[in-house]
N, CA and C of each residue as an Amber inpcrd file, in Angstrom:
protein
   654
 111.1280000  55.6110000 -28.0320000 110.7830000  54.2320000 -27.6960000
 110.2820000  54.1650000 -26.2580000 109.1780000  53.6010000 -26.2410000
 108.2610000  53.2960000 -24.6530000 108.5050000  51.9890000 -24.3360000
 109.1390000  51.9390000 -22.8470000 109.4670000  50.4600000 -22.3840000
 108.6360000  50.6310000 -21.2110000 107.9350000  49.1090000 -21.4830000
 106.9220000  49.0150000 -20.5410000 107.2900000  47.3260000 -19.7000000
 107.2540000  47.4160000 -18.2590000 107.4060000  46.1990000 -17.9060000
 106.5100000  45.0090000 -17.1350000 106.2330000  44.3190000 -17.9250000
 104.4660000  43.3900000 -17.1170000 105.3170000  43.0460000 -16.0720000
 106.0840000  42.4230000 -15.9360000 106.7270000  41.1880000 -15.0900000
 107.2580000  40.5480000 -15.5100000 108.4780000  40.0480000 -14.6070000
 109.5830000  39.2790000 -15.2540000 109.9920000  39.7050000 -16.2780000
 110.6590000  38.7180000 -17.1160000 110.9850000  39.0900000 -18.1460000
 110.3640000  39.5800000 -19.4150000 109.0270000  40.0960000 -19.1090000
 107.7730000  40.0250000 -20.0580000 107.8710000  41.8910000 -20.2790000
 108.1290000  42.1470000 -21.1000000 107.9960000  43.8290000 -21.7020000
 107.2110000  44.0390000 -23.0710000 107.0580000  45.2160000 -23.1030000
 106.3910000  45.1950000 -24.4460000 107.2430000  46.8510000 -24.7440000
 107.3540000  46.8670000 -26.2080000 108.2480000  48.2070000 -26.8500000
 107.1300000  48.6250000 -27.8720000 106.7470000  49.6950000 -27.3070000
 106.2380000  50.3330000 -28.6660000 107.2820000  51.7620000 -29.1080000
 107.7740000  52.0350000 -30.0560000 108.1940000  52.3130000 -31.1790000
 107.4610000  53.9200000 -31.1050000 108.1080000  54.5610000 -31.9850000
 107.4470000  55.8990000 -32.0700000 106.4410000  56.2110000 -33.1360000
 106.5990000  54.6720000 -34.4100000 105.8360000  54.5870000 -35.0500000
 104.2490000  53.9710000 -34.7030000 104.3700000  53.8200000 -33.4980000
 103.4740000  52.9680000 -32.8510000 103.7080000  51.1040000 -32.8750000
 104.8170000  50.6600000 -33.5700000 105.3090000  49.5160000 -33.4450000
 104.9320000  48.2900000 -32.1480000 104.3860000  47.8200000 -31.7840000
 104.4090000  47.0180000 -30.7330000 105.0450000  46.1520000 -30.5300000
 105.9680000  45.5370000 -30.0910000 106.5840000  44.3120000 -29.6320000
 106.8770000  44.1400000 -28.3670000 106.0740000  42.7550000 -27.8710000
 105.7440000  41.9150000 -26.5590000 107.4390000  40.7740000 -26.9850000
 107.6660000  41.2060000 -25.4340000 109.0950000  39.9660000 -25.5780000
 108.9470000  39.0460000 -24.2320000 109.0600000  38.2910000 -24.6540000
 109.0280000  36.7860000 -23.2680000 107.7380000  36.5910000 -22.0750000
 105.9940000  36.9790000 -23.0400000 105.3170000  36.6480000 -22.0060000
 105.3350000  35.6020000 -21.6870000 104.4080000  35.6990000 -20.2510000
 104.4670000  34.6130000 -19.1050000 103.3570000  33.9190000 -19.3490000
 103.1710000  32.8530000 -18.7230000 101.9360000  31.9460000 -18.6350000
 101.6380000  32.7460000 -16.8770000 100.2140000  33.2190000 -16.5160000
  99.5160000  33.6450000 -15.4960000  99.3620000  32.1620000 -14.8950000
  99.8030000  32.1740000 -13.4700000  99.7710000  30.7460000 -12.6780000
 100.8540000  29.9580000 -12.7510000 101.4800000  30.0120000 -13.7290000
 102.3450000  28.6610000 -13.9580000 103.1310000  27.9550000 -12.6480000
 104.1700000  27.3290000 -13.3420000 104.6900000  26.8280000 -12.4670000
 103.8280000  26.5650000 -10.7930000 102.9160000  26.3690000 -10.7760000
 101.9700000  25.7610000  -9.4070000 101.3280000  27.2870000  -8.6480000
 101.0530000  28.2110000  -9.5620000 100.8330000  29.5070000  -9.4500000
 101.9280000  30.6950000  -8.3300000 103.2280000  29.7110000  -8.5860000
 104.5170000  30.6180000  -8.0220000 104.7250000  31.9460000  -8.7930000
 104.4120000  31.2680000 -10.3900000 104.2620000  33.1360000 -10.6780000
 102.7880000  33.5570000 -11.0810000 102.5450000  35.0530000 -10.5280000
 101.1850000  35.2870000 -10.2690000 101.0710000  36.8090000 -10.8520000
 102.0830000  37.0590000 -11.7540000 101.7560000  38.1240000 -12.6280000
 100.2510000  38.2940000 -13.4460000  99.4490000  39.7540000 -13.4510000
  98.1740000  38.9370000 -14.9530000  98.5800000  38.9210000 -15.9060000
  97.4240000  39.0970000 -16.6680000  97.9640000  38.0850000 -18.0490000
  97.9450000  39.0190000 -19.1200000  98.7590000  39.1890000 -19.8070000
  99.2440000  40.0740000 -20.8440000  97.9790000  39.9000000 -22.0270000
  97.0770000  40.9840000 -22.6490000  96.0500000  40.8150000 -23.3260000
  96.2440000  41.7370000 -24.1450000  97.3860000  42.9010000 -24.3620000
  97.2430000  44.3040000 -25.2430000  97.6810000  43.3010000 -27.2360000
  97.5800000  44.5050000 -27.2680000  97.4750000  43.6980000 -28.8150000
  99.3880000  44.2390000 -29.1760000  99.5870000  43.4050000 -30.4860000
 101.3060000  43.0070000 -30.4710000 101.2150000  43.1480000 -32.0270000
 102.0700000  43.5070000 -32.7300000 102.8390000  43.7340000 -34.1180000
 103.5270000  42.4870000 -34.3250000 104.5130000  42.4910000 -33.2580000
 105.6050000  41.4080000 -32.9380000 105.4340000  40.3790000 -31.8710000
 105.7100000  39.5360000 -31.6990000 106.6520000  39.1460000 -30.2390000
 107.5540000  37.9980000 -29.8650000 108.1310000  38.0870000 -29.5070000
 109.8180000  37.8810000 -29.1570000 109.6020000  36.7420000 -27.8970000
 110.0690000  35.7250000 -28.3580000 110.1130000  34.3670000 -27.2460000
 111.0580000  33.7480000 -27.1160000 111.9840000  34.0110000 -26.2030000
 113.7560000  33.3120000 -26.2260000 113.8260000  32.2870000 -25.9960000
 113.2590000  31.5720000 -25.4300000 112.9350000  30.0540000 -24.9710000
 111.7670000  29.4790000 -24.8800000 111.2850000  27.9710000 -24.8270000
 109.8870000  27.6840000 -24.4620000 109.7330000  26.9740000 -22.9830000
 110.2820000  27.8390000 -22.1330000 109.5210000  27.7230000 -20.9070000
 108.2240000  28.6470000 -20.4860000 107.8240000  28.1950000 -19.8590000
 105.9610000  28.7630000 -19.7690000 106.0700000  30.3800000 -19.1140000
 107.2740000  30.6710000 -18.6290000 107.6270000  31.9560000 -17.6580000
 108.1370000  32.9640000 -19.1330000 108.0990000  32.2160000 -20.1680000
 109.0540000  32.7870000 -21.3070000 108.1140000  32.8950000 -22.8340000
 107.2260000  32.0520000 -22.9520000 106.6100000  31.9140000 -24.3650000
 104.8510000  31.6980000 -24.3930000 104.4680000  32.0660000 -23.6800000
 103.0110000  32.6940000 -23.3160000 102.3800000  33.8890000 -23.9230000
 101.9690000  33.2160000 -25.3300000 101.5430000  33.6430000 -26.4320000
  99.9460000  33.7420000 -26.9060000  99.0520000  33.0540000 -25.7780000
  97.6810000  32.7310000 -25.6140000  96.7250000  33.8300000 -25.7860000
  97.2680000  34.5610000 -24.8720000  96.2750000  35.8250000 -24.3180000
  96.7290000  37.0780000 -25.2090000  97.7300000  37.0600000 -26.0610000
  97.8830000  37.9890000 -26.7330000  97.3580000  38.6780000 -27.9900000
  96.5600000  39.6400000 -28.1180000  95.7810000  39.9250000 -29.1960000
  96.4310000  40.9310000 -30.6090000  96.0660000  40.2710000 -31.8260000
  96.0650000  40.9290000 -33.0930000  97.0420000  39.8450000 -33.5360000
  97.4260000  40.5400000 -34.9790000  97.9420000  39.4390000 -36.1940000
  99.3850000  39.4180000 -36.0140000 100.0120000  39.6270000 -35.4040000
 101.4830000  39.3040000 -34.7420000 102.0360000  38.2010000 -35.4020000
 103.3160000  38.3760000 -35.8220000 104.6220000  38.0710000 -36.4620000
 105.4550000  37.4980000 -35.0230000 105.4800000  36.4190000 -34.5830000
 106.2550000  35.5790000 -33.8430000 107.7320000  35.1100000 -34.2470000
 108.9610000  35.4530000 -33.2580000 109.7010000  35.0300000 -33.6570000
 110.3860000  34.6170000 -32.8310000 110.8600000  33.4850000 -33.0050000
 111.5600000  32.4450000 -31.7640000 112.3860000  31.5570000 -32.3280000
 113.5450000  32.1240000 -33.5610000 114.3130000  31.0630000 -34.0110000
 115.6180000  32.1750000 -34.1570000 116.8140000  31.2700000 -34.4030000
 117.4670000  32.2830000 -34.2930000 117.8480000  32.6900000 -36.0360000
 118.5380000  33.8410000 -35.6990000 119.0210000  34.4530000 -36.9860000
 118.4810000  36.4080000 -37.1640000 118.4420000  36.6020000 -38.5360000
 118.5860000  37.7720000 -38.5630000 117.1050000  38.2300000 -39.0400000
 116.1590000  39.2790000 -38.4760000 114.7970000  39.3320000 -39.2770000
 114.7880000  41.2860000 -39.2490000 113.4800000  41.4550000 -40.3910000
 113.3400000  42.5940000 -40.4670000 111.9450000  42.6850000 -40.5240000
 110.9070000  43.2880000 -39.6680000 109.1830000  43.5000000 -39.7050000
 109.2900000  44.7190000 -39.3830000 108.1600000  45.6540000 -40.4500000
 107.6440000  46.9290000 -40.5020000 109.1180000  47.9220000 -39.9890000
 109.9690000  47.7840000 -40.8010000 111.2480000  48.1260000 -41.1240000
 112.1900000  48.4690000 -39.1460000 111.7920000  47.5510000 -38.6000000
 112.2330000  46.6780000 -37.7350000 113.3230000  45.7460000 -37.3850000
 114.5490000  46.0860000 -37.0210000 115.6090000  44.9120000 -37.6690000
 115.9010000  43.9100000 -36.2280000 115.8610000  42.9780000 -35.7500000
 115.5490000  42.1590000 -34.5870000 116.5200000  40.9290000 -34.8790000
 117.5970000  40.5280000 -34.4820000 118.5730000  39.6200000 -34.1620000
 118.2000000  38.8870000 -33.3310000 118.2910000  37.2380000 -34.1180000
 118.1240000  36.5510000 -32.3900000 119.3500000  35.8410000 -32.6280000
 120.2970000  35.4730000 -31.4940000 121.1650000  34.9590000 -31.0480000
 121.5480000  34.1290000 -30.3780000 121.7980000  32.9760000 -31.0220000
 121.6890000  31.7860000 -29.9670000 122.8740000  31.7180000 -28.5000000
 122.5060000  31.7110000 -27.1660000 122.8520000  30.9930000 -26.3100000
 122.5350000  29.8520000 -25.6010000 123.1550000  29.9330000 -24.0320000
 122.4380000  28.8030000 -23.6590000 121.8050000  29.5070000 -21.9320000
 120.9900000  28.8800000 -21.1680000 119.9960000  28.8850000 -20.2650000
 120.8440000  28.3480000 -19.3440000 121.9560000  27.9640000 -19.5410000
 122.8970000  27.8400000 -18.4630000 124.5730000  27.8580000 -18.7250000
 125.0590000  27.2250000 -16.9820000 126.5200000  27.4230000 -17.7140000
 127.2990000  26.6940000 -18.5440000 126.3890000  25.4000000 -18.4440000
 126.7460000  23.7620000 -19.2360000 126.2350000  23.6030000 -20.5890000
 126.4840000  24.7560000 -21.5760000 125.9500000  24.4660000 -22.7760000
 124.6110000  24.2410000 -23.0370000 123.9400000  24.3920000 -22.3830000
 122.5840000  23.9730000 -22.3630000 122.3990000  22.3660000 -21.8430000
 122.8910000  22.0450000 -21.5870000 122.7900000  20.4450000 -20.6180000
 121.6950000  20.2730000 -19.6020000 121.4730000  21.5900000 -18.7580000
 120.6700000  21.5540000 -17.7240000 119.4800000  22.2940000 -18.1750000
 119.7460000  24.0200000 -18.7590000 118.3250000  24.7270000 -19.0950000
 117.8290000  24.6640000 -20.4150000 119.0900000  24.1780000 -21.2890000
 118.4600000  24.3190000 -22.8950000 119.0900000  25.2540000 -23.5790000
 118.4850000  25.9310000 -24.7400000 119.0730000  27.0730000 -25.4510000
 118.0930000  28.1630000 -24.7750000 118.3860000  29.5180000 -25.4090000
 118.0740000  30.5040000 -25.2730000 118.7270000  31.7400000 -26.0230000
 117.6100000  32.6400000 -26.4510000 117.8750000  33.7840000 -27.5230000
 118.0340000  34.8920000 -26.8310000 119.0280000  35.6620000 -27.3620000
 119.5130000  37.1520000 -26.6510000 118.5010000  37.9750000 -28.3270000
 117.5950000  38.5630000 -27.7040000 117.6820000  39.5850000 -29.0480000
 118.1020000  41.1180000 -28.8490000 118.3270000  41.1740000 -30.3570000
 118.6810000  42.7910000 -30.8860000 117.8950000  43.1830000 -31.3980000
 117.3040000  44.4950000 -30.8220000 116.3780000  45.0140000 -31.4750000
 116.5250000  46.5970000 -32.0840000 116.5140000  46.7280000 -33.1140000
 116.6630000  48.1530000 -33.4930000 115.4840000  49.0700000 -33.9360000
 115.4870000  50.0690000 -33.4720000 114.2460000  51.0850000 -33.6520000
 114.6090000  52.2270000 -33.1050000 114.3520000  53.2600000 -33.6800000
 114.2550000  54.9260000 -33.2660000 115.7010000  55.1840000 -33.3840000
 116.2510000  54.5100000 -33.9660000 117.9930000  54.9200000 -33.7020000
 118.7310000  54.3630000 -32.3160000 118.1600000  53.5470000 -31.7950000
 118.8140000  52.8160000 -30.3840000 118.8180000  51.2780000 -30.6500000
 119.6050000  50.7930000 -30.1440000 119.8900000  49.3160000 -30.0700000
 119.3930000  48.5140000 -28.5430000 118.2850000  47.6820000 -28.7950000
 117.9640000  47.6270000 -27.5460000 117.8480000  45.9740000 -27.5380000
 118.6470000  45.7710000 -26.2930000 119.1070000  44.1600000 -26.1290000
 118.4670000  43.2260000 -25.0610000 117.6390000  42.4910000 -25.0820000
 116.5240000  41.6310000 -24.3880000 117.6560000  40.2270000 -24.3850000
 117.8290000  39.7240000 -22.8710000 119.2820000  38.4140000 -22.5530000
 118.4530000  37.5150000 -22.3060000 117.0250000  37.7430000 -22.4190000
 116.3570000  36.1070000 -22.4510000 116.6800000  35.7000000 -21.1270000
 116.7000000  34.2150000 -20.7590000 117.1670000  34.0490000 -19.7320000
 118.8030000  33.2460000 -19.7070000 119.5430000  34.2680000 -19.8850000
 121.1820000  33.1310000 -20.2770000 121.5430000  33.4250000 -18.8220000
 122.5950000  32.1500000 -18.8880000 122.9040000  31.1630000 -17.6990000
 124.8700000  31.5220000 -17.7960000 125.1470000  32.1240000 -18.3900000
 126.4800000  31.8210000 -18.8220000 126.9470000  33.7970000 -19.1650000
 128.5470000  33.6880000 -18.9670000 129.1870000  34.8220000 -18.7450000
 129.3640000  35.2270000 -20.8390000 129.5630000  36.1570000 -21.3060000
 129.5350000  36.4230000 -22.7110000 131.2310000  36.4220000 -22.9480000
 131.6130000  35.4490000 -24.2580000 132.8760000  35.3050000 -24.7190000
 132.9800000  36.5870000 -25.8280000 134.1670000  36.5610000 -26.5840000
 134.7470000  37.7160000 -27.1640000 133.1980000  37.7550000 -28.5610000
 133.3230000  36.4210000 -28.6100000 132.4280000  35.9800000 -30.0400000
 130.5090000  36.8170000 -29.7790000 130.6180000  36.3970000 -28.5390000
 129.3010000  36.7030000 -28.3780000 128.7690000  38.1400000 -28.7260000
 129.9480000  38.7720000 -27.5650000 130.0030000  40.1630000 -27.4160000
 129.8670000  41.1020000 -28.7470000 130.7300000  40.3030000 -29.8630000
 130.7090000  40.7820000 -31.0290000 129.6150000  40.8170000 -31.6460000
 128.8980000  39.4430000 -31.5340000 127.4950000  39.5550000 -32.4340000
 126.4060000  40.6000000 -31.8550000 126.6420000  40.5350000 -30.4030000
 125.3330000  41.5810000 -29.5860000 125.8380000  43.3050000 -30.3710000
 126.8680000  43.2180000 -30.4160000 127.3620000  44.5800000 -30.0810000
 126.9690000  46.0490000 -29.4400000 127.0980000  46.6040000 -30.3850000
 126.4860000  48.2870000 -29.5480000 125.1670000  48.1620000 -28.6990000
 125.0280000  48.3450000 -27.1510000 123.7000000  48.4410000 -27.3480000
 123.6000000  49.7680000 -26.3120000 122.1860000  50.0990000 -25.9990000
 121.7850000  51.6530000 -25.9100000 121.1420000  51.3530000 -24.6910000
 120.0950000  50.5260000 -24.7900000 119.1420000  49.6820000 -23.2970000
 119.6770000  48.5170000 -23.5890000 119.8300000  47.6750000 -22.3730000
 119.9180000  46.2710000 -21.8130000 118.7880000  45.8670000 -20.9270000
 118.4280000  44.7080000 -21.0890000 116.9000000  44.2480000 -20.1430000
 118.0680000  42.7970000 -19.9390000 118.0500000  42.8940000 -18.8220000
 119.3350000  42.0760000 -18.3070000 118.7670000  41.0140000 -16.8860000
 118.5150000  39.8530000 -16.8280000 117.9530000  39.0350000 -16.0440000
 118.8160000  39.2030000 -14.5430000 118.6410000  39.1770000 -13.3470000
 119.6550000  39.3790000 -12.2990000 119.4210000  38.6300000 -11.0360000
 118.6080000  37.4150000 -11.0360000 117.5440000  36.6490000 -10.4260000
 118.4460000  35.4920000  -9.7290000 119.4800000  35.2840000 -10.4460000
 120.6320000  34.0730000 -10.1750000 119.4630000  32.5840000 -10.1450000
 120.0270000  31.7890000 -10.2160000 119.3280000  30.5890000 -10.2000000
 119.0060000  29.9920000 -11.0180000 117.9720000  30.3720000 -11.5730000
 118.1440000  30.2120000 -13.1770000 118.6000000  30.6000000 -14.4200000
 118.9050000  31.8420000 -14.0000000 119.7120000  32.4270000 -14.7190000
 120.9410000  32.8870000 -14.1840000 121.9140000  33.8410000 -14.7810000
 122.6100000  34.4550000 -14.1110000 122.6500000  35.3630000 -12.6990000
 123.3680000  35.5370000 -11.6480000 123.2110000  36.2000000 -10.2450000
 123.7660000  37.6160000 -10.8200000 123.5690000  38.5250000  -9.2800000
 123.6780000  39.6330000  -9.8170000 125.3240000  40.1460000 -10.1510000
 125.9300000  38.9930000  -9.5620000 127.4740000  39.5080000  -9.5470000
 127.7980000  39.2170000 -11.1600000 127.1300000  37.8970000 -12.0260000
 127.2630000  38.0120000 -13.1300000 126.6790000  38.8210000 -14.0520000
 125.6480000  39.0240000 -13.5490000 124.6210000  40.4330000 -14.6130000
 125.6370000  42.0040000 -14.5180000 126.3400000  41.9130000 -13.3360000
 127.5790000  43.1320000 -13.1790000 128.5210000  43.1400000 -14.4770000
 128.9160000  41.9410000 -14.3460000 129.6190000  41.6570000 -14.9940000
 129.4590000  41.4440000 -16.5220000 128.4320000  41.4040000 -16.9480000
 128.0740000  41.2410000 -18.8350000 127.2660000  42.9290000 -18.6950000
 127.0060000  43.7550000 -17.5640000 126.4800000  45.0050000 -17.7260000
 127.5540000  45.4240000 -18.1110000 128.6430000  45.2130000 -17.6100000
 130.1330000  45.7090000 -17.5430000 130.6110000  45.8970000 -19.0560000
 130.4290000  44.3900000 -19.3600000 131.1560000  44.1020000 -20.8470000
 130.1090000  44.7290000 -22.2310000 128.7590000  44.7810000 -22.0830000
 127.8640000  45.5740000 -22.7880000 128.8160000  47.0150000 -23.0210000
 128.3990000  47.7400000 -21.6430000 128.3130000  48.8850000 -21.6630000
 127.1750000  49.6540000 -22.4030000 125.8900000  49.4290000 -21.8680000
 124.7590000  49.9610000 -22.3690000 124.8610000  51.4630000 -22.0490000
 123.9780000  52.2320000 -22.1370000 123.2670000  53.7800000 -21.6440000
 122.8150000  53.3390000 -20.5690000 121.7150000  52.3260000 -20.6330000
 120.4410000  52.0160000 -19.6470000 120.5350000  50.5820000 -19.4250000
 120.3150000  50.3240000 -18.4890000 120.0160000  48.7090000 -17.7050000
 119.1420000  48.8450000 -17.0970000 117.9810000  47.7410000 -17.5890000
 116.5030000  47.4550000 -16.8730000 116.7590000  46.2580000 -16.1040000
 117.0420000  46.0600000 -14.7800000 117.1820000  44.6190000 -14.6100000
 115.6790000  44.1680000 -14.7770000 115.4500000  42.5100000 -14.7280000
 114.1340000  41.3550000 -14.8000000 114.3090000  40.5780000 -14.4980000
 113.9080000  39.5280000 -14.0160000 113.9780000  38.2430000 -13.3910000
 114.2760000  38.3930000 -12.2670000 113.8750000  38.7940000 -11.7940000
 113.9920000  38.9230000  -9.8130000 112.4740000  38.2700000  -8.7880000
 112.8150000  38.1750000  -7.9740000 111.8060000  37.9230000  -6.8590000
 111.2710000  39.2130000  -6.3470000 109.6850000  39.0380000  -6.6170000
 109.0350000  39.8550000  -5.9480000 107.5790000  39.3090000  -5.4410000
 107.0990000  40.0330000  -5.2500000 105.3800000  39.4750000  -4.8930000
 104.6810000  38.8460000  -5.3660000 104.8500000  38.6720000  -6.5160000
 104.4750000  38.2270000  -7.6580000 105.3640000  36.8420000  -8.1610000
 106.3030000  37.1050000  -7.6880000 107.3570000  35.9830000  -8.1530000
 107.9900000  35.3100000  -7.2500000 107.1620000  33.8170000  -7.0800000
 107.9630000  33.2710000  -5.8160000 108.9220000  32.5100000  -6.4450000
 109.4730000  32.5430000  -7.2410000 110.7500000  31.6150000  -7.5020000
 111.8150000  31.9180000  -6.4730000 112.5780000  30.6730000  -6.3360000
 113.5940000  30.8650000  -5.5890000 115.3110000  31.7580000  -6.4380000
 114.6250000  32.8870000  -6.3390000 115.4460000  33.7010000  -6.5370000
 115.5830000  34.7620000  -5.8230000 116.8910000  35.9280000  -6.0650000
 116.8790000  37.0620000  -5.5210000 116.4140000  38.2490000  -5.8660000
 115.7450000  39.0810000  -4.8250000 115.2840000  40.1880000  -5.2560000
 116.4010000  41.7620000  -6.3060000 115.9740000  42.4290000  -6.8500000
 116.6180000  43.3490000  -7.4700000 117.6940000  44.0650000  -6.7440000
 117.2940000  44.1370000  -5.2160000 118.1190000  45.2610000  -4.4110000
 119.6810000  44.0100000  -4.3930000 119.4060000  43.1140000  -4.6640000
 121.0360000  42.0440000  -4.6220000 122.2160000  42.6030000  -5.7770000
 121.3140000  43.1230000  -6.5830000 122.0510000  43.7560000  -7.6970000
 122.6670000  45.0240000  -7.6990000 120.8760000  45.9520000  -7.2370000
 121.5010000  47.1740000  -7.2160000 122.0380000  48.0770000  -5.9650000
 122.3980000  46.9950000  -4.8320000 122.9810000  47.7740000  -3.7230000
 124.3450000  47.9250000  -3.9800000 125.1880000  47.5520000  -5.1350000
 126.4980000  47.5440000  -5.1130000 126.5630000  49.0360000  -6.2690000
 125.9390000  49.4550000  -7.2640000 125.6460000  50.3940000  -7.9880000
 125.6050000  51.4860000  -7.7860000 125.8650000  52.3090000  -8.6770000
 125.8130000  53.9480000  -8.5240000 124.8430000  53.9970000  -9.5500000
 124.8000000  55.3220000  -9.4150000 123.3610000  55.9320000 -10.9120000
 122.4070000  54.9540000 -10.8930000 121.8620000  54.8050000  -9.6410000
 120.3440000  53.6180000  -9.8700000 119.1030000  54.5340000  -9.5960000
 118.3400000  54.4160000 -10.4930000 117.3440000  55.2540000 -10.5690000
 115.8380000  54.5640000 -10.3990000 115.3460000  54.7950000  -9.4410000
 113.6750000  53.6260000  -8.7340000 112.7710000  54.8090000  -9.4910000
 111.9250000  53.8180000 -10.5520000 110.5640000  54.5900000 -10.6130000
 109.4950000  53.7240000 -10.1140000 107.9080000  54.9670000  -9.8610000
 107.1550000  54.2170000  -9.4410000 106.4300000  53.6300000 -10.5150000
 106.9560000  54.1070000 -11.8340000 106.1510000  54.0190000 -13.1580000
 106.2660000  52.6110000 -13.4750000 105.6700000  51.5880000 -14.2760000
 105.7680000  50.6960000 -14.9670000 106.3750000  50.7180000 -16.4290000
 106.6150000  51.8300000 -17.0620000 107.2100000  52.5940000 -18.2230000
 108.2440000  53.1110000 -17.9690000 108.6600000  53.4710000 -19.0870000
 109.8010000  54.8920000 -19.3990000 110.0080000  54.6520000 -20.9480000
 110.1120000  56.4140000 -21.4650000 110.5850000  56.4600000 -22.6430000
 112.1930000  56.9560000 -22.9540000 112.6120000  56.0860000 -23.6590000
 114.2440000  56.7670000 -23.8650000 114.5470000  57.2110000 -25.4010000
 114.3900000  57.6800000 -25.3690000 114.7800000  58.2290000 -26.9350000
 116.9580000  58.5540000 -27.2510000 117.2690000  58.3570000 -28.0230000
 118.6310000  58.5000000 -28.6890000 119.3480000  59.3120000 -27.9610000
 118.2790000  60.7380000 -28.2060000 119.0790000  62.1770000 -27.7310000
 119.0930000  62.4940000 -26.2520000 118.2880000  61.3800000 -25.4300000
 118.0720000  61.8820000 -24.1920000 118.9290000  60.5620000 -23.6970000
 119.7430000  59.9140000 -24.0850000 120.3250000  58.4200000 -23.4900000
 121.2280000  59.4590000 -22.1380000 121.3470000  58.7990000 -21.3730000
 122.2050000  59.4350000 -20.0280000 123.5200000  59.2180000 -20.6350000
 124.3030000  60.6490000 -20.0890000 126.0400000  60.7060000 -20.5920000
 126.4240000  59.7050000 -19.9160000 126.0690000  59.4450000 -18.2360000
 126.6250000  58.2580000 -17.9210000 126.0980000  57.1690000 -17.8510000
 126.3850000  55.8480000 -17.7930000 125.5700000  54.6860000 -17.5480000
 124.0840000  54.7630000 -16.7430000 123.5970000  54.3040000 -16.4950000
 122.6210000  54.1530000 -16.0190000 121.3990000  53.2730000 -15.4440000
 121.3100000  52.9010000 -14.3660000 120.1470000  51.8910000 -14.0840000
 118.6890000  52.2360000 -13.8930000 117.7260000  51.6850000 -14.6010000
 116.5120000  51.8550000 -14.0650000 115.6990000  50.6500000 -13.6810000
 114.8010000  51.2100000 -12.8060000 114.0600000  50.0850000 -11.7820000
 113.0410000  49.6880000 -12.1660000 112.0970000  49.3440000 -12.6590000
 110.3650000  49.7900000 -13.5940000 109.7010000  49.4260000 -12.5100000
 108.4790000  49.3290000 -11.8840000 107.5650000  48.6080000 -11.3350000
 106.7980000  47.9770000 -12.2610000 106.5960000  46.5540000 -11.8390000
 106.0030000  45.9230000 -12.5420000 104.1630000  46.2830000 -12.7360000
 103.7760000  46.2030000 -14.1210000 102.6580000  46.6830000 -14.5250000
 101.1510000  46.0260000 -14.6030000 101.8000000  44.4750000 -14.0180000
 100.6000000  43.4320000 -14.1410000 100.7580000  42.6370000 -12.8330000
């Protein structure tokens, strides 16, 4: 499995079958052109939209006959099995940000878990439905979502292989949020690439936990 990261929360997974799935593109400009990522144009099998904010469900620019899914429950495409899971976008039930979908995605023999943008710490119930996972793409931005002391803390209760953090401030992203190093200066096993990718396959998952950094690709 190839994880590739545009920005923010915006990735795309292709599969070893060649599978494509785009999860949470962005709208290019939005929000008063605070985010200034480009614009996602590769072509998609799938893609995965946890919420409909414009930083999250920016579906325009994306090319080919793609299978959209943005509701929750249980689905299966091109023998693909993808969970969406309802939370919420904050800590108030959704009062302030709304709902929001954690998905599960299964392929190549790994369980790979996309947190959307949730606002809130994971109960026994939750934990159960996410379960096993292998990669985590875990938001760490605080503000609108969870901060990094809480992304510690549901990395904690996961217990993935791999953690991609997303949602951070960078050059590209003037939201008033915090940058990645808020997260990963407290960490061990953090691993900076200059790549915008990485492939993880089953047999190569790290014995111990693990963080990776992506550079963003757009």
């Amino acid at each position: 499995m190839k994880i590739k990261w545009y920005g923010h929360s915006a990735f795309q997974i292709t599969t070893e079958k060649g599978i494509r799935i785009i999860i949470d593109p962005y709208e290019t400009g939005s929000f008063s052109g605070t985010l200034s990522y480009g614009k996602i144009e590769d072509d998609a099998d799938i893609v995965l939209t946890s919420h409909d904010h414009a930083d999250h469900n920016y579906t325009k620019d994306i090319r080919g006959n793609y299978n959209h899914i943005s509701k929750v429950g249980d689905h299966e495409i091109k023998d693909i099995k993808i969970k969406a899971i309802p939370c919420f976008h904050d800590s108030l039930g959704g009062k302030k940000g709304g709902s929001n979908l954690i998905f599960v995605i299964t392929a190549d023999g790994l369980n790979l878990v996309h947190m959307g943008d949730i606002g809130h710490s994971l109960d026994p119930e939750l934990l159960k439905k996410i379960g096993k996972a292998d990669i985590l793409l875990l938001p760490v931005g605080g503000f609108f979502t969870i901060d990094a002391a809480m992304a510690q803390k549901i990395m904690n209760d996961i217990k993935p292989g791999v953690t991609v953090p997303m949602h951070y401030k960078t050059q590209k992203c003037n939201f008033p949020i915090a940058p990645v190093e808020d997260f990963t200066k407290n960490q061990t096993n953090v691993r900076i690439l200059k790549e915008s990718s990485v492939v993880i396959k089953k047999e190569t998952l790290p014995k111990e936990p693990e963080i990776i950094v992506l550079q963003h690709a757009l």
